[in-house]
DSSP file (Angstrom, degrees, kcal/mol; ACC not computed):
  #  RESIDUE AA STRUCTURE BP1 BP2  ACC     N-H-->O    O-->H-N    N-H-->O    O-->H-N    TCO  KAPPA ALPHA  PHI   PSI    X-CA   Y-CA   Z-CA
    1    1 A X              0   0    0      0, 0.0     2,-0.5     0, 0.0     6,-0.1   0.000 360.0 360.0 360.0 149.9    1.9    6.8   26.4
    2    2 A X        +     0   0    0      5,-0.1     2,-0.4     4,-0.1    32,-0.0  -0.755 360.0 167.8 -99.6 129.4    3.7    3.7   24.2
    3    3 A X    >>  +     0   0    0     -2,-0.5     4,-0.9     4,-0.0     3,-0.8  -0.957  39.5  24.2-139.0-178.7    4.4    0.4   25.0
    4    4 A X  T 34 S-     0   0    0     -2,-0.4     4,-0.4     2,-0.3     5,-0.1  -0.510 121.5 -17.2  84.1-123.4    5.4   -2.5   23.6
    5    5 A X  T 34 S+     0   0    0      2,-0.2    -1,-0.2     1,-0.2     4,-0.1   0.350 134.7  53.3-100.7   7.2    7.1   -2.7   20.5
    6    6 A X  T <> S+     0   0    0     -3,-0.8     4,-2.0     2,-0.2    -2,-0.3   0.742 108.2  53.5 -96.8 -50.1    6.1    1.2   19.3
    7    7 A X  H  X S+     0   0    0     -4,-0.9     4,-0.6     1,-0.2    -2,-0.2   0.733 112.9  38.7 -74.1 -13.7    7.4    2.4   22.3
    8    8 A X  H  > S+     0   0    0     -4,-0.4     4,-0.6     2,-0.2    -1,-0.2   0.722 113.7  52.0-110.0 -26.5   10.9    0.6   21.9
    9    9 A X  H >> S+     0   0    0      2,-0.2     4,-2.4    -4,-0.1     3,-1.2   0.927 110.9  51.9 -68.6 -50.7   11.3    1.2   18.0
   10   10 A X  H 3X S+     0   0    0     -4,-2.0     4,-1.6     2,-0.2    -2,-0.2   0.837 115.6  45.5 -76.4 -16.6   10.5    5.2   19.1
   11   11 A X  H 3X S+     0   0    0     -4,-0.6     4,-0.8    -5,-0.3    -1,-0.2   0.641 108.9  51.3 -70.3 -19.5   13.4    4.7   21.8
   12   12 A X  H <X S+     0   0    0     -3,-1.2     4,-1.4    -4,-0.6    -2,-0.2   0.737 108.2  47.1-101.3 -23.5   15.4    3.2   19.6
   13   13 A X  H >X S+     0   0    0     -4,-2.4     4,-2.6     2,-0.2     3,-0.7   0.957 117.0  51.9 -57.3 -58.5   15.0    6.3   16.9
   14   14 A X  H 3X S+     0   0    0     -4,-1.6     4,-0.9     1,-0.3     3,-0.3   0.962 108.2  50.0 -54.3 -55.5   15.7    8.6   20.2
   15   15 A X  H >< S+     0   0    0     -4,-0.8     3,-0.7    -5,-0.2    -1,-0.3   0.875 105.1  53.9 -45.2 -47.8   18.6    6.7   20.8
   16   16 A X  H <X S+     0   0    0     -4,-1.4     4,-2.7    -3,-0.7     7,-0.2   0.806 105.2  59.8 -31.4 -48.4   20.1    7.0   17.0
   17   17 A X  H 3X S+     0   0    0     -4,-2.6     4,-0.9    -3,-0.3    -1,-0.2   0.557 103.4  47.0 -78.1  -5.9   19.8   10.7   17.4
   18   18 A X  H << S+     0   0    0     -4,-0.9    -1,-0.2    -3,-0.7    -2,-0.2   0.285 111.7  49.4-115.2  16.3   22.0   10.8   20.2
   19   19 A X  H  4 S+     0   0    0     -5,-0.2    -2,-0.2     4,-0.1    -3,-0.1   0.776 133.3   7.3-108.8 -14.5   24.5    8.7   18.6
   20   20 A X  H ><  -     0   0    0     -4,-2.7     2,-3.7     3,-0.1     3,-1.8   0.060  58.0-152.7-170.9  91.1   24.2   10.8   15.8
   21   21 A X  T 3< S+     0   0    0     -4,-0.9    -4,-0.1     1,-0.3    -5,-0.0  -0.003  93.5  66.6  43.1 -50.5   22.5   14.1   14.8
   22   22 A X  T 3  S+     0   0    0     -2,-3.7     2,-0.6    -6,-0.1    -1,-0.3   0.456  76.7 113.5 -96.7   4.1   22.0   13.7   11.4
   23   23 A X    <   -     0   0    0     -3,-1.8     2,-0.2    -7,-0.2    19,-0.2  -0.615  51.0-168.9 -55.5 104.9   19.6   10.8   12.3
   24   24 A X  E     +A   41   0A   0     17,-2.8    17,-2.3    -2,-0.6     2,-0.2  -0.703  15.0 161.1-107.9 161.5   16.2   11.9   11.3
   25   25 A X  E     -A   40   0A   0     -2,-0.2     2,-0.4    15,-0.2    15,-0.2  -0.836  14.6-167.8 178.8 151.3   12.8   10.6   11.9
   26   26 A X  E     -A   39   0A   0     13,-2.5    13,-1.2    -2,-0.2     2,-0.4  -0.923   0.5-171.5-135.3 137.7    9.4   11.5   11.8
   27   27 A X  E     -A   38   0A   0     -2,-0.4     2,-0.5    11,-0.2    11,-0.2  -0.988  13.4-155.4-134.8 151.3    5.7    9.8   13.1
   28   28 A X  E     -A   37   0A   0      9,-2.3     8,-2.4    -2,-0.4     9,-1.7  -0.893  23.5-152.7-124.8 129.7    2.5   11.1   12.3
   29   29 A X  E     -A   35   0A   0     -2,-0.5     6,-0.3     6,-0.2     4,-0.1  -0.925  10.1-133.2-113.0 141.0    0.1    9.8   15.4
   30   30 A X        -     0   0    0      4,-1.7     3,-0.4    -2,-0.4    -1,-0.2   0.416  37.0 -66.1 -50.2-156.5   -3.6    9.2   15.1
   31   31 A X  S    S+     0   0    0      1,-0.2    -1,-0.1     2,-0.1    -2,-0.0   0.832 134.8  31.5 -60.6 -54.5   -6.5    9.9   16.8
   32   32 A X  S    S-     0   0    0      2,-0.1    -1,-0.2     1,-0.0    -2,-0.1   0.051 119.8-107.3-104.7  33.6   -6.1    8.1   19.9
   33   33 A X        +     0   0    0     -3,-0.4     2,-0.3    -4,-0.1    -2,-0.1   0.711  69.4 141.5  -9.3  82.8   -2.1    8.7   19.5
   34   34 A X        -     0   0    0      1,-0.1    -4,-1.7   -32,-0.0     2,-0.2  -0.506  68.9 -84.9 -91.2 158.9   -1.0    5.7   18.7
   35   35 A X  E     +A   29   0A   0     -6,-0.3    -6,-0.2    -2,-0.3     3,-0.1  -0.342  47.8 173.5  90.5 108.2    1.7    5.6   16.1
   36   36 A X  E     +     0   0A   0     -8,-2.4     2,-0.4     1,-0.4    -1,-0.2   0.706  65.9   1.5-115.2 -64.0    0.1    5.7   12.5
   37   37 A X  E     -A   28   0A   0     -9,-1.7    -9,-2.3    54,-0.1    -1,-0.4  -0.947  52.7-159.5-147.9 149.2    3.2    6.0   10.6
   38   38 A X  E     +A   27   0A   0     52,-1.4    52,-0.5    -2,-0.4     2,-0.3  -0.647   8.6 177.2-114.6 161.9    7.0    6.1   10.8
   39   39 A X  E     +A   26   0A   0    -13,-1.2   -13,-2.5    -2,-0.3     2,-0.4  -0.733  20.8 177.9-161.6 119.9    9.7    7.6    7.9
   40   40 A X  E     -A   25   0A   0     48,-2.7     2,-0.6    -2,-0.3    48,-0.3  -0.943  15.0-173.1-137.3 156.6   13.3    7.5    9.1
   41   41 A X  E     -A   24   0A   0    -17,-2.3   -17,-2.8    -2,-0.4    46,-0.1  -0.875  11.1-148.5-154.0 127.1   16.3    8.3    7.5
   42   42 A X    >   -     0   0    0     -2,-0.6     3,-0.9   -19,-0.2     5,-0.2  -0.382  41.2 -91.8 -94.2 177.9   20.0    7.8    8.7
   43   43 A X  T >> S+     0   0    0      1,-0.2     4,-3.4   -23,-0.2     3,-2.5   0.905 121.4  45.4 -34.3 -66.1   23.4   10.3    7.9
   44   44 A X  H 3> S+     0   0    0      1,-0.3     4,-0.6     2,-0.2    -1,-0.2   0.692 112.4  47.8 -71.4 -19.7   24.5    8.2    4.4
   45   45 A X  H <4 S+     0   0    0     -3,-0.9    -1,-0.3     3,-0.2     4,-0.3   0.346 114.0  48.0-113.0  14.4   21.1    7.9    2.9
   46   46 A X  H <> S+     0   0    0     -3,-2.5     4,-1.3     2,-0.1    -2,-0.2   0.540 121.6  43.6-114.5 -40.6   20.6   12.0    3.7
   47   47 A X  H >X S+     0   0    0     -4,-3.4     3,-2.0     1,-0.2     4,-1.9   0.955 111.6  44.6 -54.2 -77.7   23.9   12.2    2.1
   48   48 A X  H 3X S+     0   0    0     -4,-0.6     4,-2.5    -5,-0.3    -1,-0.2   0.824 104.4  62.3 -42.2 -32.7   23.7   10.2   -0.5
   49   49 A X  H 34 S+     0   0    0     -4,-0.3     4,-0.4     2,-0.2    -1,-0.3   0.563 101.7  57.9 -87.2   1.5   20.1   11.6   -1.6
   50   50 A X  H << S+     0   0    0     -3,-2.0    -2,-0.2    -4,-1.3    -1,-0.2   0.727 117.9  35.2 -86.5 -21.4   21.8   15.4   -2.1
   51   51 A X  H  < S+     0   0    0     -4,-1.9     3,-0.2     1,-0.1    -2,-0.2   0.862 139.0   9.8-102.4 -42.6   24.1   13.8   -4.5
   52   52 A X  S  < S+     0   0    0     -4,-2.5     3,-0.4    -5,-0.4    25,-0.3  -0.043  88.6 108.8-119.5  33.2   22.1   10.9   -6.4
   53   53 A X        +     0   0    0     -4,-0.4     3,-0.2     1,-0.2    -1,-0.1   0.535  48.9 101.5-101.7   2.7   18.5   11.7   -5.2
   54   54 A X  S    S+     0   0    0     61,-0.2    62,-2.6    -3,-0.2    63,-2.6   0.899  92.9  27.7 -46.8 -41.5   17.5   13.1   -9.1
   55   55 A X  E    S+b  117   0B   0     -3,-0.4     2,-0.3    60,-0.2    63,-0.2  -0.938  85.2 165.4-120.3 119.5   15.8   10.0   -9.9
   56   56 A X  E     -b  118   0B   0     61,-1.9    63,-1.2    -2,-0.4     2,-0.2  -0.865  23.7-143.5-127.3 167.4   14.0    7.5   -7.0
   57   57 A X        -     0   0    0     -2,-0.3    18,-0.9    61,-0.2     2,-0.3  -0.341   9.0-167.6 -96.8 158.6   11.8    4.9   -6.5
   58   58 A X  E     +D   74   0C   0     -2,-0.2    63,-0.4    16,-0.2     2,-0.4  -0.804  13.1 174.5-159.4 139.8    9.5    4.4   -3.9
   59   59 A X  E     -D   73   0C   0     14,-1.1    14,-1.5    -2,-0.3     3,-0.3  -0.934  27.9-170.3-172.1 123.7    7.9    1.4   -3.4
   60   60 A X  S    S+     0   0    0     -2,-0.4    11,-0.7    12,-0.2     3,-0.4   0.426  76.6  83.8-108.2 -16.5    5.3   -0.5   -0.7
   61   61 A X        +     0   0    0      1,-0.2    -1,-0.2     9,-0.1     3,-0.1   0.075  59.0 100.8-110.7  40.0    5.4   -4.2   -2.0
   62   62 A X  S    S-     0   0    0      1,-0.4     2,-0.3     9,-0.3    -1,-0.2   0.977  89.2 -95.3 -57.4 -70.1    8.8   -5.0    0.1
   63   63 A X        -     0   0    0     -3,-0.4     8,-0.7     8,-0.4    -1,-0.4  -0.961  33.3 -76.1 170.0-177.8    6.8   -6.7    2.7
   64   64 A X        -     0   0    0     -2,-0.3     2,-0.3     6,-0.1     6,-0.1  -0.372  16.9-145.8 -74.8 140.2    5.2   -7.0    5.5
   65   65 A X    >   -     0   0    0      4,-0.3     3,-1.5    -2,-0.1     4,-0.2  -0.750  54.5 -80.5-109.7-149.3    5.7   -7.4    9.1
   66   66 A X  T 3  S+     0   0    0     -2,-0.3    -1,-0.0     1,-0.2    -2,-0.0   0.529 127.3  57.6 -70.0   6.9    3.5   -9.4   11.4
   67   67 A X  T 3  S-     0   0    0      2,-0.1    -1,-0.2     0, 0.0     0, 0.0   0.340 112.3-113.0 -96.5  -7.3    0.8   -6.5   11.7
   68   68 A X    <   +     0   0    0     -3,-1.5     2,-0.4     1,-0.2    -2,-0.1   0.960  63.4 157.3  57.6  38.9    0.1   -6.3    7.7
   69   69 A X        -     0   0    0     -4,-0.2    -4,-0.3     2,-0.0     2,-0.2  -0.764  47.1-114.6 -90.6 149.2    1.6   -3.2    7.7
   70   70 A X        -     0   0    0     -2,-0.4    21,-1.9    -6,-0.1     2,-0.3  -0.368  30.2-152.4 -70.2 141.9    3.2   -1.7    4.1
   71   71 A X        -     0   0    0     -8,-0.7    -8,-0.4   -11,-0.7    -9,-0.3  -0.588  18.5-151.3 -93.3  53.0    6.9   -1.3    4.4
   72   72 A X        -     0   0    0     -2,-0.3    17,-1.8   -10,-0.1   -12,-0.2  -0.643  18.7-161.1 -52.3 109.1    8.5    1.2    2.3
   73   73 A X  E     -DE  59  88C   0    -14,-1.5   -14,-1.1    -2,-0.2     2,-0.3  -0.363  17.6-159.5 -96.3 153.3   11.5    2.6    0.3
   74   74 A X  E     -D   58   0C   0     13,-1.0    12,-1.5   -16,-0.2    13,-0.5  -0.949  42.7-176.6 -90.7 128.3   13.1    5.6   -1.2
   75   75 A X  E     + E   0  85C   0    -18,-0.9     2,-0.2    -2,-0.3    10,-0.2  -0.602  14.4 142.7-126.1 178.0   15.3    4.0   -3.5
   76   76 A X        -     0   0    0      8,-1.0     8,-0.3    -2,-0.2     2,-0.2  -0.879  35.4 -94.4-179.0-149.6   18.0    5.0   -6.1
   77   77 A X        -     0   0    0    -25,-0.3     6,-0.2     6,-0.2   -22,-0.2  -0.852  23.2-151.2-167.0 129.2   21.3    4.6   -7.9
   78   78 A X    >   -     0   0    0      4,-1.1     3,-0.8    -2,-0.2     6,-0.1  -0.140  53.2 -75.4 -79.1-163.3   25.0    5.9   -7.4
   79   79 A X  T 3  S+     0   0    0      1,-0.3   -27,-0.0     2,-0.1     0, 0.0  -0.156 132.6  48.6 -85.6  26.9   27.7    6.5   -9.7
   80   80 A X  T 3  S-     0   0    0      2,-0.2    -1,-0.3     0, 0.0     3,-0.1  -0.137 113.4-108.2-137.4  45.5   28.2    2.4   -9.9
   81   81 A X  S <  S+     0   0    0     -3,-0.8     2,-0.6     1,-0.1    -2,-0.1   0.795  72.5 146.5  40.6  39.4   24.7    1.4  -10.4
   82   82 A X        -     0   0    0      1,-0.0    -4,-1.1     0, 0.0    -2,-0.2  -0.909  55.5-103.8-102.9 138.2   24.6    0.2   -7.1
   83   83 A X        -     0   0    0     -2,-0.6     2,-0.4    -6,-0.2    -6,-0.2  -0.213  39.9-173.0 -32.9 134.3   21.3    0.5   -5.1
   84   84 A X        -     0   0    0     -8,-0.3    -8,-1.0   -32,-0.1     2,-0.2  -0.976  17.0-129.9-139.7 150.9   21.1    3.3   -2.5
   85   85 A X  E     +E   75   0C   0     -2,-0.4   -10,-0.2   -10,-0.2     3,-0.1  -0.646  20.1 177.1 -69.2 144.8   18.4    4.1    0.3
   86   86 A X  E    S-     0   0C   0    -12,-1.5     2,-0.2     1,-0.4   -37,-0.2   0.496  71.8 -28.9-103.3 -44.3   17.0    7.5    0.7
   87   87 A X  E     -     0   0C   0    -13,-0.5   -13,-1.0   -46,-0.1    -1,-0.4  -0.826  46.3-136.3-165.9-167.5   14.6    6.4    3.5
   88   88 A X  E     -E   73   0C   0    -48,-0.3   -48,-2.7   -15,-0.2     2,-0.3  -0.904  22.8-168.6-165.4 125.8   12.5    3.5    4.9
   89   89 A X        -     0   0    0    -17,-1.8     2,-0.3    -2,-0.3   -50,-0.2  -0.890  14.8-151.2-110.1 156.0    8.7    4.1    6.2
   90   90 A X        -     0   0    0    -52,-0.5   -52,-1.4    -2,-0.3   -19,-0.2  -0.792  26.3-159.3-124.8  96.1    6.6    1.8    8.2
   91   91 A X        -     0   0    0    -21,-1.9   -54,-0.1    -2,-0.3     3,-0.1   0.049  29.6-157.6 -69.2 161.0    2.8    2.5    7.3
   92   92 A X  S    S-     0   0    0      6,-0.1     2,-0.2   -23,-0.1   -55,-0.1   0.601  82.4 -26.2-105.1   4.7   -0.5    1.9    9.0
   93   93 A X        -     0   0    0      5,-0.1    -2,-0.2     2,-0.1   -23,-0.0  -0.678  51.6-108.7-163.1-153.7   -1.9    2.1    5.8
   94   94 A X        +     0   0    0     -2,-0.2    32,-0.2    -3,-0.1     2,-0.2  -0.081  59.9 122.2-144.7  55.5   -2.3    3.2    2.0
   95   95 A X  S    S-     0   0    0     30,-0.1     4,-0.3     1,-0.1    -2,-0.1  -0.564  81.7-100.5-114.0 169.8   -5.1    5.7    1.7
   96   96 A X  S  > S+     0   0    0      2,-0.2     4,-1.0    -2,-0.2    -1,-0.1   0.465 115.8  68.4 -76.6   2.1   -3.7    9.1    0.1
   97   97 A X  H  > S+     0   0    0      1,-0.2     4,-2.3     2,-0.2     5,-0.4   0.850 103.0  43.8 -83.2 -55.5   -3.5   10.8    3.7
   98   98 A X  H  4 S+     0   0    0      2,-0.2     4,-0.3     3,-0.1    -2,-0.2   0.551 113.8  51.4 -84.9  17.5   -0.9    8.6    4.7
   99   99 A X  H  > S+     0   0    0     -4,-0.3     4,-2.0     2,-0.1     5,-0.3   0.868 115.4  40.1 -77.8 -79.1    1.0    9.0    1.3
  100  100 A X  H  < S+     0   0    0     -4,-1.0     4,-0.4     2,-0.2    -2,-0.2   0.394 109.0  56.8 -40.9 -20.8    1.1   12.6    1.2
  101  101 A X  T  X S+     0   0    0     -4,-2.3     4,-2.0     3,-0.2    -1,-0.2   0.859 117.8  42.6 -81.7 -54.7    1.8   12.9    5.1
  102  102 A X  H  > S+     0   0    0     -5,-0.4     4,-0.5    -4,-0.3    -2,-0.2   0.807 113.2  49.7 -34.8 -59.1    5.3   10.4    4.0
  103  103 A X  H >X S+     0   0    0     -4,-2.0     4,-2.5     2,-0.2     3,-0.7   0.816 109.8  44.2 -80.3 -40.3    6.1   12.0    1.1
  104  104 A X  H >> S+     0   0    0     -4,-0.4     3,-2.1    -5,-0.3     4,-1.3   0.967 119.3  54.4 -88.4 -73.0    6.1   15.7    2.5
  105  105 A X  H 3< S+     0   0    0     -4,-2.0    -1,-0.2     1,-0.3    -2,-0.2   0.377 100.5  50.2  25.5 -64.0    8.0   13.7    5.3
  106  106 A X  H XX S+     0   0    0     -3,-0.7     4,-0.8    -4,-0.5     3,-0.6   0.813 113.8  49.5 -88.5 -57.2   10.3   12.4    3.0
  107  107 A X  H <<>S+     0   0    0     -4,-2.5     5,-3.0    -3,-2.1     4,-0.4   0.985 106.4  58.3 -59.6 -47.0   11.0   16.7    1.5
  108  108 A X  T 3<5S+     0   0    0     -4,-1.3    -1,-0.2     3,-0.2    -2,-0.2   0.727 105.7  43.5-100.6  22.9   11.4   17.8    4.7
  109  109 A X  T <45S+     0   0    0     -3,-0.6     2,-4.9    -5,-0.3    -2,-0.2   0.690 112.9  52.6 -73.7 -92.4   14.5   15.4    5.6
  110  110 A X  T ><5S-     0   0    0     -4,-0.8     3,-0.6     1,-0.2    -2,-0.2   0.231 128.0-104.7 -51.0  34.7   16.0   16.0    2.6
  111  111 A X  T 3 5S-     0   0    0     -2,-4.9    -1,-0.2    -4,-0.4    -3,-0.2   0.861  72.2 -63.3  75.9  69.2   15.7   19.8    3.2
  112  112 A X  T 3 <S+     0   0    0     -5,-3.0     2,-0.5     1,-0.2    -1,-0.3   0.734  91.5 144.1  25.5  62.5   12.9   20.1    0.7
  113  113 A X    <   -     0   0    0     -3,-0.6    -1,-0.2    -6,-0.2     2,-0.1  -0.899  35.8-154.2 -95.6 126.7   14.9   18.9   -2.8
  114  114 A X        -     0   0    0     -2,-0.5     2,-0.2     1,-0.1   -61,-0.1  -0.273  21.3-115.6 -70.2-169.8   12.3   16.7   -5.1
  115  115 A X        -     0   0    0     -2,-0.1   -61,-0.2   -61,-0.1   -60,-0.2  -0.545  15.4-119.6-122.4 176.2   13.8   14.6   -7.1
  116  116 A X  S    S+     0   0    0    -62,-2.6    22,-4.0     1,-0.4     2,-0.2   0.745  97.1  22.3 -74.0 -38.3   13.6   15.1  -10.9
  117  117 A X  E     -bc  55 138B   0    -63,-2.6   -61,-1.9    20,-0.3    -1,-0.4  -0.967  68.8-163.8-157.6 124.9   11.8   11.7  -11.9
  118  118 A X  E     -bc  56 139B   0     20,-1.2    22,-0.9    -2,-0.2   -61,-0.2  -0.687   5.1-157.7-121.2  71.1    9.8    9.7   -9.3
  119  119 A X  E     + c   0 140B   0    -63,-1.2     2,-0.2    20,-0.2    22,-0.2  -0.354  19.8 169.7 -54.8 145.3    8.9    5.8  -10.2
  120  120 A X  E     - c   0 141B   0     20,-1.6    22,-1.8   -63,-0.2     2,-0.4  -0.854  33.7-113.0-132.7 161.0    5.9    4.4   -8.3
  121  121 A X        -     0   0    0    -63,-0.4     6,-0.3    -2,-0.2     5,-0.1  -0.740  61.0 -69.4 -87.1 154.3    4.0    1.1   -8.7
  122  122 A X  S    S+     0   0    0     20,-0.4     2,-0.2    -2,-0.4    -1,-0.1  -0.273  80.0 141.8 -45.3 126.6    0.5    1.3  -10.0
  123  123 A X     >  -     0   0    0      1,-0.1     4,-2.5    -3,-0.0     5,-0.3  -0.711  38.1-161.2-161.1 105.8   -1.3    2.9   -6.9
  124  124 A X  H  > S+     0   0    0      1,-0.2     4,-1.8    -2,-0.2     5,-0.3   0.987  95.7  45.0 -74.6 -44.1   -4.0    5.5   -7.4
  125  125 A X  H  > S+     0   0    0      1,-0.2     4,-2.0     2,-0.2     5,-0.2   0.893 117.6  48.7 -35.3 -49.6   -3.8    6.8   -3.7
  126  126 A X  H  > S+     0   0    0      1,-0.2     4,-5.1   -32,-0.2    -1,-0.2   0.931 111.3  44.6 -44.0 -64.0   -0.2    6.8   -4.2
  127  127 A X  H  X S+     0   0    0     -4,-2.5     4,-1.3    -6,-0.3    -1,-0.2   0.908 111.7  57.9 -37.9 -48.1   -0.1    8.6   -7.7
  128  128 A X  H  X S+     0   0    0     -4,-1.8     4,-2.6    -5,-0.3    -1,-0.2   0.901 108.9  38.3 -64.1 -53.1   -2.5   11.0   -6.2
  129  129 A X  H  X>S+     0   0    0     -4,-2.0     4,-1.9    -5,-0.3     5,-0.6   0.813 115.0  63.0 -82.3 -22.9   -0.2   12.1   -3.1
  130  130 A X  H >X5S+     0   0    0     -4,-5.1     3,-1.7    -5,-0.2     4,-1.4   0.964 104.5  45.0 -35.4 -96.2    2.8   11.8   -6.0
  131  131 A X  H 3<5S+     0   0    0     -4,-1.3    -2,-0.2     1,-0.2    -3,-0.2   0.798 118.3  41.6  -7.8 -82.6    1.1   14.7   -8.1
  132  132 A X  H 3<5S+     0   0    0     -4,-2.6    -1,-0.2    -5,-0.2     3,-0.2   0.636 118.9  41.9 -84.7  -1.7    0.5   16.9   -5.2
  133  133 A X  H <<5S+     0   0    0     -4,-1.9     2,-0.9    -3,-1.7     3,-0.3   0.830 125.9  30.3 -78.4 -69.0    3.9   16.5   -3.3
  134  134 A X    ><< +     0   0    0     -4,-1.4     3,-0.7    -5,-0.6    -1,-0.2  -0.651  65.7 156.4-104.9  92.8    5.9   16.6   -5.9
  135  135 A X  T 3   +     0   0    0     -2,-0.9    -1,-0.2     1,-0.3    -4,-0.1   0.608  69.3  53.7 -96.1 -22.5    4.7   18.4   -8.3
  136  136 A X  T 3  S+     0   0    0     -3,-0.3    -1,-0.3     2,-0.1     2,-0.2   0.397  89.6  90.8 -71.2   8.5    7.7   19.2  -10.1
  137  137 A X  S <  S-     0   0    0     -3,-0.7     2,-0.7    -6,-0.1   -20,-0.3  -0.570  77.7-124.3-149.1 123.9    8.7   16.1  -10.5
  138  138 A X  E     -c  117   0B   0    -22,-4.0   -20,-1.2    -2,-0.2     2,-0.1  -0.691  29.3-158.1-103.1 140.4    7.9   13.8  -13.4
  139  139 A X  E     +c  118   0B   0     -2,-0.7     2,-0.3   -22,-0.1   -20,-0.2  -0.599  14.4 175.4-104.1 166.9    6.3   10.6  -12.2
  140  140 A X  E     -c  119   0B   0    -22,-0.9   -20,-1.6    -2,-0.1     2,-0.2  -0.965  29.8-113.5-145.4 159.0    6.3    7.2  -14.3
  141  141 A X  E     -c  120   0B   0     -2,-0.3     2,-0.5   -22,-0.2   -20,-0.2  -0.352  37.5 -91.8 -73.5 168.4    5.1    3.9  -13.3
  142  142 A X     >  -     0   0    0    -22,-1.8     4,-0.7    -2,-0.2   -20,-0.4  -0.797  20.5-153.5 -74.3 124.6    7.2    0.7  -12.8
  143  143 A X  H  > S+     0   0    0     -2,-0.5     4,-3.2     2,-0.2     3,-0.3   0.865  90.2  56.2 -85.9 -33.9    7.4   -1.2  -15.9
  144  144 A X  H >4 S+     0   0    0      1,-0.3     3,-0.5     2,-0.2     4,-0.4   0.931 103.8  48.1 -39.3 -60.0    8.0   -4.4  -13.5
  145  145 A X  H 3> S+     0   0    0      2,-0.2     4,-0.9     1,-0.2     3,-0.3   0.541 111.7  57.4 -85.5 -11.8    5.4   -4.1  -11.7
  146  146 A X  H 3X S+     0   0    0     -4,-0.7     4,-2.3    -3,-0.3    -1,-0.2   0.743 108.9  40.1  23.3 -94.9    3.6   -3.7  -14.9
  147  147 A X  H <X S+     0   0    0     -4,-3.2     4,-1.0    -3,-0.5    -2,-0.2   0.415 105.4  61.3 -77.2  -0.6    4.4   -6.4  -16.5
  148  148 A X  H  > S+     0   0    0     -4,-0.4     4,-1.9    -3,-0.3    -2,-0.2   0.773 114.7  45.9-114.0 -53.5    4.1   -8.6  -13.3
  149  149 A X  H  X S+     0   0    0     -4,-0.9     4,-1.3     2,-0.2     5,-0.3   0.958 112.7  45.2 -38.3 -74.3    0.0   -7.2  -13.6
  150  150 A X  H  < S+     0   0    0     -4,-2.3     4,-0.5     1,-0.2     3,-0.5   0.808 114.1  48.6 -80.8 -33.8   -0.4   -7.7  -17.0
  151  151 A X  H >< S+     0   0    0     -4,-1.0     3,-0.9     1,-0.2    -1,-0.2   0.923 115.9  45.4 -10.5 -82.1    1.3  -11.5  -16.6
  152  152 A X  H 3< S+     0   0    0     -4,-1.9    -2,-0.2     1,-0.2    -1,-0.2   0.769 123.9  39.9 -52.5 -42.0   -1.3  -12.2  -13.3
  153  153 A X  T 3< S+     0   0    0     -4,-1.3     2,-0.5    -3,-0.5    -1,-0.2   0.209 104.3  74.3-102.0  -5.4   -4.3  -10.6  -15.8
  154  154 A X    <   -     0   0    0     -3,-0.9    -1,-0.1    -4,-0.5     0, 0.0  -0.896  62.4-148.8-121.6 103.9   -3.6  -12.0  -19.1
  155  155 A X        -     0   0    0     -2,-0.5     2,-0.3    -3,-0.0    -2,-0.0  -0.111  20.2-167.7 -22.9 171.4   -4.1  -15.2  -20.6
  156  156 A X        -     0   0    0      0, 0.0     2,-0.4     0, 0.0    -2,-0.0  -0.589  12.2-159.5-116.7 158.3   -1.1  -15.5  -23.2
  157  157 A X              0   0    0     -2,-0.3     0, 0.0     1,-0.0     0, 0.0  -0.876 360.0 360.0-145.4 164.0   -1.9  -18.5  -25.4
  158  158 A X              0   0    0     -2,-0.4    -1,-0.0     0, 0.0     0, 0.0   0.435 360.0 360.0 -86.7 360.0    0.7  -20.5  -27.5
């Protein structure tokens, strides 16, 4: 059984879906089923990823909440360069089980489309569950987060 604040976020998905339908959302439970990981995705961002969903983002290093759990986007771009959602996870972790349980997550909302081109930040689990979800797909790193590494790792001298 759930309580506390898993049990009222998993009422509050059941509640979405009966205000509307095309509200999806998916948890992968542990061992002792508890709540491991969440991936939800509302009407506009299921829309919206059949039309602009060729190239996305995905990305852990939003924040936090008060658990240290990773936070996580499917990200994109319309026909105005504007930012769009595809989806939103709440992890318990970042090992390649729970990448690969998310991502195939993630395929079968959007009624198993990949995307063309998948940016990630450097992550080998991540890469790893990249590669074998979408494997059509071509993945590249984030050049931000990149340079934000080599910045943190590099001396540069005058």
């Amino acid at each position: 059984m759930l309580y506390g604040e898993a049990g009222s976020l998993l009422k509050y998905f059941q509640d979405k879906v009966v205000e509307n339908p095309s509200f999806q959302y998916a948890i992968q439970m542990d061992c002792e089923e508890q709540i491991a990981n969440i991936f939800w995705a509302d009407a506009k961002m299921i829309v919206d990823y059949a039309h602009f969903g060729d190239v996305i983002t995905f990305d852990t290093t939003f924040g936090t909440n008060k658990e240290y759990r990773p936070f996580g986007m499917f990200v994109g771009f319309n026909q105005f360069r504007e930012t769009i959602v595809f989806g939103a996870a709440l992890m318990y972790d970042e090992t390649f089980e729970s990448f690969k349980w998310l991502f195939n997550a993630f395929l079968s909302t959007h009624n198993q489309k990949e995307p063309q081109t998948i940016f990630i930040y450097p992550n080998i689990a991540m890469g790893k569950a990249v590669v074998e979800v979408f494997n059509s797909a071509w993945h590249g790193l984030c050049t931000w987060h990149i340079s934000q590494n080599a910045v943190k790792h590099f001396e540069f001298s005058e």
